[in-house]
C-alpha positions as CSV (number, residue, x, y, z in Angstrom):
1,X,-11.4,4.5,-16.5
2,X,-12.4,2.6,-13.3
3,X,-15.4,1.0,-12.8
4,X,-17.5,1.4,-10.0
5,X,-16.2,-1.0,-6.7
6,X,-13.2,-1.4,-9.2
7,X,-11.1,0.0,-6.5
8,X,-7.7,2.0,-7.1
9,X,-4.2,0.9,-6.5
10,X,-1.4,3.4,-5.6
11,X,0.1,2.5,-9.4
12,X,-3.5,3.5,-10.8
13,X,-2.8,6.8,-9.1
14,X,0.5,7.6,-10.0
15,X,0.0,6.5,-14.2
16,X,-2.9,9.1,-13.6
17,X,-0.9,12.0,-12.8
18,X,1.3,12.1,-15.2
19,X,1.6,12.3,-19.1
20,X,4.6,12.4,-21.3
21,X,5.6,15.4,-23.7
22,X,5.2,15.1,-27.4
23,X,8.5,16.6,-28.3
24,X,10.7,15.2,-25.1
25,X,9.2,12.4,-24.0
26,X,9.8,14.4,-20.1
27,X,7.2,13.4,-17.8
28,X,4.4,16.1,-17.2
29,X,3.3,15.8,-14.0
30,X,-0.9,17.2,-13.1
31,X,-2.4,17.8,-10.1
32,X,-4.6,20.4,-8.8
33,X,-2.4,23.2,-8.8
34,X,-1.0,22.6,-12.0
35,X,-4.9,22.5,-13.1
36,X,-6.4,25.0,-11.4
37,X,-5.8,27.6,-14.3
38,X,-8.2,25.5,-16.7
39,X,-10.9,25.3,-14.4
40,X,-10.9,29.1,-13.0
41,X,-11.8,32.3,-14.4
42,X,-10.4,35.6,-13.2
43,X,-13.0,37.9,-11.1
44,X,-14.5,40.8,-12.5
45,X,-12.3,44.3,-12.2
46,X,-15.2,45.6,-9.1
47,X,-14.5,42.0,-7.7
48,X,-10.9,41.3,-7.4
49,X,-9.6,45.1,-6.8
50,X,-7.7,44.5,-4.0
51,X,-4.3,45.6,-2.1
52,X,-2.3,45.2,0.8
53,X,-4.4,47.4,3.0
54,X,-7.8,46.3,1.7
55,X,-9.9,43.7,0.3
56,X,-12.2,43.4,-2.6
57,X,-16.2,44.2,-0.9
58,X,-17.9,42.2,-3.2
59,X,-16.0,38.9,-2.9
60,X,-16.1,39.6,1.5
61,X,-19.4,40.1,1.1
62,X,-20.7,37.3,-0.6
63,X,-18.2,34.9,1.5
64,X,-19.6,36.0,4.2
65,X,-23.6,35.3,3.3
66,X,-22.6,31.8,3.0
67,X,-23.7,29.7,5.3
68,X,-20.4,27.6,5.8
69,X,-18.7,31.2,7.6
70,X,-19.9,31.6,11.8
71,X,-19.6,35.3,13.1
72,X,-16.8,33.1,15.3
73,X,-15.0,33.0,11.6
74,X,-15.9,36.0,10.0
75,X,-14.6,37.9,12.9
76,X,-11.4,36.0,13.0
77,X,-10.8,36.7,9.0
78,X,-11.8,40.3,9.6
79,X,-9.2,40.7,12.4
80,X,-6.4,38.5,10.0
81,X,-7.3,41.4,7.2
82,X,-6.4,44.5,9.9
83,X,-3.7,42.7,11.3
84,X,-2.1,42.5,8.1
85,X,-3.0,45.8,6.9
86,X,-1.3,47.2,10.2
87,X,1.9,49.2,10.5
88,X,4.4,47.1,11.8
89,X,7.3,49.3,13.0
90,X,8.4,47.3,15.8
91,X,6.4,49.6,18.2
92,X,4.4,49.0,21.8
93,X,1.8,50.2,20.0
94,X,1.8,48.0,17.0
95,X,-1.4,46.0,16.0
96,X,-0.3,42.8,16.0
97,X,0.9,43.3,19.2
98,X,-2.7,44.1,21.1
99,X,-4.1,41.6,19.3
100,X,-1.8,38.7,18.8
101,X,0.9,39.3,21.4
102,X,3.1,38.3,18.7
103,X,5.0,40.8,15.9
104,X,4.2,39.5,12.5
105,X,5.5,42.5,10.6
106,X,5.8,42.0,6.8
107,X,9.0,43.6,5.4
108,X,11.0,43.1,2.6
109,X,15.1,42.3,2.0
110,X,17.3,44.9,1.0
111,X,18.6,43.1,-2.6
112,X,17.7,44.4,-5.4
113,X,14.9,41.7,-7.7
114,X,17.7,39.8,-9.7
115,X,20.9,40.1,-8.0
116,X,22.2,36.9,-6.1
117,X,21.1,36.0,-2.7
118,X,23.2,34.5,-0.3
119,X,23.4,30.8,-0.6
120,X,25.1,27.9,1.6
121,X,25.4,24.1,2.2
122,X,24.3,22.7,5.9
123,X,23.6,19.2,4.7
124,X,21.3,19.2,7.6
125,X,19.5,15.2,7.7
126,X,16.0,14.2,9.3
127,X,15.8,14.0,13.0
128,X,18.9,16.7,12.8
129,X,17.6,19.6,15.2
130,X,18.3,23.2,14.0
131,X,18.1,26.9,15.1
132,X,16.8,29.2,12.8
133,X,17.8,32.7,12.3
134,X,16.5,36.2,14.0
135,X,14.2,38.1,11.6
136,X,16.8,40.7,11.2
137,X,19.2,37.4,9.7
138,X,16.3,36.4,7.4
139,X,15.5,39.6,5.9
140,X,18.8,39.8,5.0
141,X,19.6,36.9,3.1
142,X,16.5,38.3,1.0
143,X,15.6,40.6,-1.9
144,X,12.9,43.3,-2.3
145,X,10.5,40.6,-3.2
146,X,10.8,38.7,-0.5
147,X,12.2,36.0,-1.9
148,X,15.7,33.8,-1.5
149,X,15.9,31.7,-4.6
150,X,12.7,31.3,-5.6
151,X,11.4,30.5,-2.0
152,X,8.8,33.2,-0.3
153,X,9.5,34.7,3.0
154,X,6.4,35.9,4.1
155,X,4.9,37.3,7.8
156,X,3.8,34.4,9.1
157,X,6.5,32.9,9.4
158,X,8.5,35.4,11.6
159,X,7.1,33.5,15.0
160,X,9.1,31.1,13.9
161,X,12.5,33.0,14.0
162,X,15.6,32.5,16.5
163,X,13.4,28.8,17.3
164,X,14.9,25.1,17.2
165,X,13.3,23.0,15.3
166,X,14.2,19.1,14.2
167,X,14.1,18.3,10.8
168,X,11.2,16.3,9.3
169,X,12.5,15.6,5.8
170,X,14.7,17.0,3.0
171,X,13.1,18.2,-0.3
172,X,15.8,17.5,-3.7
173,X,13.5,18.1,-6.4
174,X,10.0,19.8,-7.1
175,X,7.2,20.2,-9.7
176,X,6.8,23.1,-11.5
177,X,3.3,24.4,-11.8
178,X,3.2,26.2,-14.5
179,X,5.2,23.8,-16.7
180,X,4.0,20.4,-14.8
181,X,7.9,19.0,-15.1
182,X,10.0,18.1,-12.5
183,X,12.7,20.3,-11.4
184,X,15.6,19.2,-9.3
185,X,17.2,21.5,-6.5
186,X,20.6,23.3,-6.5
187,X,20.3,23.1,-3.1
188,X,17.8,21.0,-1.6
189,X,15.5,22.6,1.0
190,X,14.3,21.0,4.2
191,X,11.0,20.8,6.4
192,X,10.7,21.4,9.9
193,X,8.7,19.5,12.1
194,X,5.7,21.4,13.4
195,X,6.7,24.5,11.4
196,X,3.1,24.7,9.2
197,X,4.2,28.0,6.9
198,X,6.6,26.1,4.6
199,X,10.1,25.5,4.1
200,X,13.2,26.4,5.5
201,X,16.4,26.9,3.5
């Protein structure tokens, strides 16, 4: 425990985010994520019912009495929620189109939950520049889960697609949330510069 004007050295922080297991003596790294169960509670059923095409009343409502949210922001979320909520068939008449003058269609891959994905090796470094695939590549590389490995592929990320992008750093090894250990990569993934959704494999 620190006392107050004690101050905190980068080695105080690091000791303080991790413990070691009992039975392995493995690291278990915390944080907030790997927190966040312990310190939340679900919503109530009337709350938290909620799909891809709508959004639980109660929880908009009270979000937007608060006085933190402008009608500048409650506007912009509403428009995000109809957006999403759009068909996106590719169309002149899609949504996302009139309103964003950018396609952010959400679709899925066409393999099936638990067979392999497609996999390969770039060994791409940092300050490497690279060109990422059309939508149509992406999708698929992916299941019907959206997923490629474990990572998400997820709408708004498809502005991104057929870009260049150079190579901020490469990611070899993660921590699991649920479990709080540290997991190294099969294939280590890499983030782009200026590309805010998440990673790239």
């Amino acid at each position: 425990m620190l006392t107050a004007g004690a101050g905190c050295s980068e080695s105080v922080v690091q000791t303080a985010t991790q413990d070691f297991a009992a039975e392995t003596d493995v690291p278990v790294y915390t944080c907030q994520a790997t927190q966040l169960p312990y310190f939340t509670a679900d919503l109530d059923w009337w709350a938290s019912v909620s799909t891809s095409k709508t959004i639980a009343p109660a929880m908009s409502a009270s979000d937007a009495c608060s006085p933190d949210w402008s009608i500048r922001s409650i506007t912009a979320a509403a428009r995000r929620v109809l957006v999403s909520a759009a068909p996106s068939d590719g169309s002149t008449t899609d949504l996302r189109r009139f309103w964003t003058h950018t396609h952010f269609p959400r679709r899925v891959g066409p393999i099936p939950v638990g067979h392999p994905t497609p996999t390969g090796t770039l060994n791409v470094q940092p300050g490497e520049l690279v060109h990422v695939k059309s939508h149509q590549e992406i999708l698929n590389t992916l299941n019907e889960g959206s997923q490629n490995r474990g990572l998400w592929w997820d709408a708004e990320m498809v502005p991104y697609c057929g870009g260049t992008y150079r190579v901020l750093k490469r990611v070899t090894r993660i921590i699991q949330e649920n479990t709080g250990r540290m997991q190294e990569l099969k294939n280590p993934c890499i983030i782009l510069d200026s590309v805010v959704p998440g990673s790239i494999q």
